[in-house]
DRENLO-857807 format. One record per atom (N, C-alpha, C, CB): y, x, z; residue in three letters. Coordinates in steps of 0.001 Angstrom, whole numbers, padded with zeros to 6 digits, always signed. Atoms other than C-alpha are relative to their C-alpha. Glycine has a CB too. Layout:
# residues N
YXZALA;...
//
This chain:
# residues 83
+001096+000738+000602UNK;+003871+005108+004955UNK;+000470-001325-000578UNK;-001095-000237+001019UNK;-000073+001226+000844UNK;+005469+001940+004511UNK;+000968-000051-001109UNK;+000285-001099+000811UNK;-000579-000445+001337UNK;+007707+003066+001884UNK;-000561-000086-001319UNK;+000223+001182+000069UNK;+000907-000537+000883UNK;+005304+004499-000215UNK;-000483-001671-000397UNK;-001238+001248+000747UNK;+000020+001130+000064UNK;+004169+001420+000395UNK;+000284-001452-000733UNK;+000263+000124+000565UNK;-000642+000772+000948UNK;+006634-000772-000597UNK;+000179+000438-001556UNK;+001211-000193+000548UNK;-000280-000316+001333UNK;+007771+001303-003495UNK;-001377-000515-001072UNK;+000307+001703-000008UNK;+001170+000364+000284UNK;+003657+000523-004883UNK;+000255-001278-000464UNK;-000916+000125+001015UNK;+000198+001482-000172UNK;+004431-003279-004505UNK;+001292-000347-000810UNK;-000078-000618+001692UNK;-001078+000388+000966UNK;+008055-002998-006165UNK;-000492+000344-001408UNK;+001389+000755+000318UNK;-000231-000456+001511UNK;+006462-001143-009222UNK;-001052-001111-000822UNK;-000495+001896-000284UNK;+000906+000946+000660UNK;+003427-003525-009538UNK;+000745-001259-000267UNK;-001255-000284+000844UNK;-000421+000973+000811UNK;+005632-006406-009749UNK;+000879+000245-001243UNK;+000585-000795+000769UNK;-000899+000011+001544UNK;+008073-004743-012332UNK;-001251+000243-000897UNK;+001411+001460-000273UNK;+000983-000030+000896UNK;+004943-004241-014127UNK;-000585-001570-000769UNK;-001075+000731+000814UNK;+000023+001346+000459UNK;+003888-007981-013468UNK;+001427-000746-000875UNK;-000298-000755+001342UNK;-001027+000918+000844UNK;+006897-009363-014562UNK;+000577+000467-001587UNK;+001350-000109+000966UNK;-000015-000052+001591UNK;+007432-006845-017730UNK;-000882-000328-000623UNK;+000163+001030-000543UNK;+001514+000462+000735UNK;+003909-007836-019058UNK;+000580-001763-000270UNK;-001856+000204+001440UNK;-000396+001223+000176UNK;+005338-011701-018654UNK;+001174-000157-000842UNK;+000174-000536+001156UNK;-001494-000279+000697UNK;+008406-011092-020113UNK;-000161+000294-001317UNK;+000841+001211+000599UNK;+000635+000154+000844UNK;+007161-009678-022812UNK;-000910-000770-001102UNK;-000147+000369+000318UNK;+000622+000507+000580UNK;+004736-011952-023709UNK;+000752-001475-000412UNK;-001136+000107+000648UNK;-000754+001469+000111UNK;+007331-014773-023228UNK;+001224+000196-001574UNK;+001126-000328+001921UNK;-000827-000344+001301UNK;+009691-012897-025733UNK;-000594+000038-001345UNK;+000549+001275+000127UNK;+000640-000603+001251UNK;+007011-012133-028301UNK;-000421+001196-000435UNK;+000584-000158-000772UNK;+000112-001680+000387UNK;+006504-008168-027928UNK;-001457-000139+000244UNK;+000931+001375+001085UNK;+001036-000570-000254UNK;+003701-006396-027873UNK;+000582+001228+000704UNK;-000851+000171-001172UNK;-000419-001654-000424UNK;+004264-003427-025403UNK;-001430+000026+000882UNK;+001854+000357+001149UNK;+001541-001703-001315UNK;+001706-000750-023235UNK;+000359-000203+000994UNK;+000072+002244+000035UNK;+000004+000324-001459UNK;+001904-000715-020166UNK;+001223+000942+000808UNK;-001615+000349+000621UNK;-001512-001153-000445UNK;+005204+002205-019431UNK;+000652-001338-000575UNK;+000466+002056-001054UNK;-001154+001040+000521UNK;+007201-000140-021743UNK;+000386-001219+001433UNK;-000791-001012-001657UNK;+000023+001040-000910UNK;+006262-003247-019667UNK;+000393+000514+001422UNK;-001362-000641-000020UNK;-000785-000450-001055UNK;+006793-001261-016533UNK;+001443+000497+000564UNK;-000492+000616+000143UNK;-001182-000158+000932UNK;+010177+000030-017835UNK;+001327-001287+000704UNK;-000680-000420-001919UNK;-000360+001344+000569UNK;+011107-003404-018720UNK;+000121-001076+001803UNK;-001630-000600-001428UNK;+000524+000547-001004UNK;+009831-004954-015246UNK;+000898+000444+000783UNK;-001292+000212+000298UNK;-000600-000062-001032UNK;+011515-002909-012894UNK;+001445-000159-000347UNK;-000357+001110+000666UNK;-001470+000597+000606UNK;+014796-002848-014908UNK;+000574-001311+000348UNK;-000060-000131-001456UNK;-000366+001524+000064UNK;+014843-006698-014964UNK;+000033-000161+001687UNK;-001314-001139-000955UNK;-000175+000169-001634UNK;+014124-006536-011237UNK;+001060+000045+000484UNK;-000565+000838+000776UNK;-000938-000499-000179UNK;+016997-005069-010811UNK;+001047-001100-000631UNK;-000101+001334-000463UNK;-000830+000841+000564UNK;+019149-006969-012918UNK;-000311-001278+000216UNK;+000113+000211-001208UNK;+000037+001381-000782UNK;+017321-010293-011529UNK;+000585+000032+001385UNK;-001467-000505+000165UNK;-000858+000348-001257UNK;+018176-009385-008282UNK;+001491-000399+000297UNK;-000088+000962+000655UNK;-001381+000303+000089UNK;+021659-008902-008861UNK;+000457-001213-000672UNK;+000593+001002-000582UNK;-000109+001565+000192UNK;+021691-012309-010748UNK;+000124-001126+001432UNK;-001437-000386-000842UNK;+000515+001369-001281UNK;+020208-014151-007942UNK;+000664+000451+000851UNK;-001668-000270+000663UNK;-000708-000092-001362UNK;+022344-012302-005144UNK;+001438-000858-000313UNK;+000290+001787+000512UNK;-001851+000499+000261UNK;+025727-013350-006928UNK;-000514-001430-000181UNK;+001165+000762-001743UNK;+000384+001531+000084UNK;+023955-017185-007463UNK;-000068-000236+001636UNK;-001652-000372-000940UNK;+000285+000425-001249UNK;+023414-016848-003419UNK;-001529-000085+000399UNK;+000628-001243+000129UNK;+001341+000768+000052UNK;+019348-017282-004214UNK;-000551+001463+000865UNK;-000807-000534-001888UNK;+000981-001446-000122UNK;+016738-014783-002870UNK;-001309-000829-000017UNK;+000195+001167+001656UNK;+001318+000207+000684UNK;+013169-014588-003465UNK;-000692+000721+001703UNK;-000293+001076-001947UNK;+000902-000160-001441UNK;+011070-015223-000150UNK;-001291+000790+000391UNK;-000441-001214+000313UNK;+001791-000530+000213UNK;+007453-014012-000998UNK;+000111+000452-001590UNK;-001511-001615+000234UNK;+000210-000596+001196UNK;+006001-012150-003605UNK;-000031-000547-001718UNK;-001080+000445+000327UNK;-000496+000765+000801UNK;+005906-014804-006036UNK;+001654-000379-000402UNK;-000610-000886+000392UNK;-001137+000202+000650UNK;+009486-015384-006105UNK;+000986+001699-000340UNK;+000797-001182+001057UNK;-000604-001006+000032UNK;+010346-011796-006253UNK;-000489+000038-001832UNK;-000466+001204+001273UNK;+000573+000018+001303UNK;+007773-011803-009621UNK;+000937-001048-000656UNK;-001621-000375-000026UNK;-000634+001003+001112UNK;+009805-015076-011350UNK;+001355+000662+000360UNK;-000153-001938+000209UNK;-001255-000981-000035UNK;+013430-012984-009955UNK;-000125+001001-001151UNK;+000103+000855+001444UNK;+000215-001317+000470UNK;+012115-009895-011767UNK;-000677-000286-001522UNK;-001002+000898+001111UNK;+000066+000642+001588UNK;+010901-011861-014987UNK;+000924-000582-000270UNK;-000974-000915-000389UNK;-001262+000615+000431UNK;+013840-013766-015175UNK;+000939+001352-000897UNK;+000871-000657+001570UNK;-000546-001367+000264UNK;+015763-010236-015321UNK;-000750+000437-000999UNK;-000012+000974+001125UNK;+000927-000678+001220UNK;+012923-008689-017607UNK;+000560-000649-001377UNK;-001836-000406+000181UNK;-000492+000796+001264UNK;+013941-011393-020105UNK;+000954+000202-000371UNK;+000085-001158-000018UNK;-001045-000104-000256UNK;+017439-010875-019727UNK;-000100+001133-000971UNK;+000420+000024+001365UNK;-000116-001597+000995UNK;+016912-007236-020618UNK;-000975+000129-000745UNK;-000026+001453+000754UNK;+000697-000188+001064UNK;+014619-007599-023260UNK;+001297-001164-001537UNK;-001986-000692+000557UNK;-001259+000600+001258UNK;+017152-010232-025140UNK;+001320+000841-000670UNK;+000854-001272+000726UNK;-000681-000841-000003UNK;+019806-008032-024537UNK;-000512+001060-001344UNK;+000003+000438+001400UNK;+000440-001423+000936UNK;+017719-004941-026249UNK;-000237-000427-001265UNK;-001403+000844+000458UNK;+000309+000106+001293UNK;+016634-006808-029044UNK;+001264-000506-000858UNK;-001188-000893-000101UNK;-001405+000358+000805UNK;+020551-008160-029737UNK;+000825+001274-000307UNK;+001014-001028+000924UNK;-000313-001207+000325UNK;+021312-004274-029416UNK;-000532+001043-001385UNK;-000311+000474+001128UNK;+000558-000506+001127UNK;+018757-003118-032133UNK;+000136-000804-000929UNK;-001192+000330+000083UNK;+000316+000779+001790UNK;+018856-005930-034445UNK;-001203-000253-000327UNK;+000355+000889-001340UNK;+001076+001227+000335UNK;+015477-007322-034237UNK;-000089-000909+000666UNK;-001217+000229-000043UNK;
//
């Protein structure tokens, strides 16, 4: 149960944080994109912040970890396509 659980609470913040991310970059995306985008960056924030030494205490700092990352990989994608 608490899996399920958690997994619920990891996808809503990659959701929160691709929706922020997004809007901080300038996209317009749906709501897969932004989710996409969200947990990706999660991922790639975490691993930022583990090699900086940082971690993210409460749910709020897991959301600015996981937008940080979102951004990351949205700059990235748009220096890969060329817009």
């Amino acid at each position: 149960m608490t899996l399920i659980v958690d997994l619920i609470i990891f996808l809503v913040i990659g959701l929160v944080a691709g929706a922020i991310a997004s809007f901080y970059m300038g996209r317009q995306q749906e709501l897969v994109p932004n989710l996409i985008t969200g947990t990706v960056g999660a991922f790639i924030g975490g691993f930022i912040a583990k090699l900086l030494g940082l971690t993210a205490y409460n749910v709020i700092g897991e959301v600015v970890v996981a937008t940080i990352g979102a951004i990351i990989c949205l700059f990235i994608w748009q220096r890969v396509r060329g817009t």
